[in-house]
C-alpha positions as CSV (number, residue, x, y, z in Angstrom):
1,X,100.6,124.8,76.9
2,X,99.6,121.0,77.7
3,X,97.0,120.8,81.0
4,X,99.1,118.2,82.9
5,X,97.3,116.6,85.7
6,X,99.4,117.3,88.7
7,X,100.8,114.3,90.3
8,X,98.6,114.9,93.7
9,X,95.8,114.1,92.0
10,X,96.6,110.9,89.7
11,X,95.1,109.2,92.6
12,X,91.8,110.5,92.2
13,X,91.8,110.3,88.2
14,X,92.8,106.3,88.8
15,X,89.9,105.6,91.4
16,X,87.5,107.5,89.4
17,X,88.3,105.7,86.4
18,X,88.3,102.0,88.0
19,X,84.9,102.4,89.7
20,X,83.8,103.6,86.1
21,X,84.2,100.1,85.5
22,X,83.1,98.5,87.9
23,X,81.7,95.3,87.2
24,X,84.1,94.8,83.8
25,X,86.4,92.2,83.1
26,X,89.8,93.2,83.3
27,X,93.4,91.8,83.3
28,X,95.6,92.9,86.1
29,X,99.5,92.1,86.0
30,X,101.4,92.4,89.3
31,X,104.7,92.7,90.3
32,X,105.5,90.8,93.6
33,X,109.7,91.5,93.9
34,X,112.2,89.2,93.2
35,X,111.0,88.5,89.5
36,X,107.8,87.3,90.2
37,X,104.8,88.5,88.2
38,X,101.6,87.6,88.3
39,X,98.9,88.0,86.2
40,X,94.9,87.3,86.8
41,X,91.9,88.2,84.7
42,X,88.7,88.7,86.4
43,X,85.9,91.3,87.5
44,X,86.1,94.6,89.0
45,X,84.2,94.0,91.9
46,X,85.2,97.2,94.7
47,X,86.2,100.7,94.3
48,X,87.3,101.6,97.9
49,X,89.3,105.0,98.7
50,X,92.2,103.3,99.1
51,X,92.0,99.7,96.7
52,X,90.3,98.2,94.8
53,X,89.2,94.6,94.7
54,X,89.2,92.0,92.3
55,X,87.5,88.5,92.0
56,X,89.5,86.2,90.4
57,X,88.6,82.1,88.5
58,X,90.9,80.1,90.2
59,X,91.4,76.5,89.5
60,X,88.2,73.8,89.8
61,X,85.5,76.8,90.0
62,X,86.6,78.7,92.8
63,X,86.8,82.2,92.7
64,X,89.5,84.7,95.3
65,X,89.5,88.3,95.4
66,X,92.4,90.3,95.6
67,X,92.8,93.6,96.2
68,X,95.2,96.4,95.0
69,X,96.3,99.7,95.8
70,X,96.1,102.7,93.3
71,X,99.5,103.8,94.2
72,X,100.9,100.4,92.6
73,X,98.9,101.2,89.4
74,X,100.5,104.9,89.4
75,X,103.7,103.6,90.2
76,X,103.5,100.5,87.5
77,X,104.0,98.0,89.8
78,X,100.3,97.0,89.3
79,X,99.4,97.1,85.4
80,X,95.8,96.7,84.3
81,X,94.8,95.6,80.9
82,X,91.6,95.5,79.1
83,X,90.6,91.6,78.4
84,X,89.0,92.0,75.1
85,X,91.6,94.2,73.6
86,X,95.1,93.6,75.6
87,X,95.5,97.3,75.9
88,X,96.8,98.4,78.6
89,X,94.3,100.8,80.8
90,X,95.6,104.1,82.9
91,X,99.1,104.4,81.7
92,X,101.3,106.4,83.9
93,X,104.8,105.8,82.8
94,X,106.7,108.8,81.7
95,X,107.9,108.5,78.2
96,X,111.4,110.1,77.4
């Protein structure tokens, strides 16, 4: 018999693992409605209970930070990727 982390706790398992990295590079893919995605690479800057945040390069220099919920990344509609490798990190969909 498989240990399968109950759903309830997903939550926990995705902050714990993001503010392992805090301070990494990673790739985050989002997906806004209405077939818009976007995707930004930048740096893990905040683990909060809720989101995280993200500073992003924009164009000339600048930098933004966005943040994101974990929900989105349980539910997929935030994806997060590693930028050295392109594999995707914390993997929740359910294969059939």
């Amino acid at each position: 018999m498989e240990t399968e982390i109950p759903p309830v706790n997903r939550i926990d398992v995705i902050r714990d693992e993001l503010g392992a990295m805090a301070g990494t590079r990673i790739k985050v893919r989002a997906n806004m409605g209405r077939s818009r995605i976007v995707e930004r690479a930048g740096t893990l800057i905040a683990v909060h209970p809720q989101l995280f945040v993200v500073e992003v390069e924009e164009r000339r220099g600048r930098r933004a930070r966005q943040s994101y919920q974990y929900v989105d990344v349980l539910t997929g509609t935030v994806e997060i990727y590693d930028t050295d490798t392109g594999e995707r990190i914390l993997d929740f969909t359910v294969e059939e």
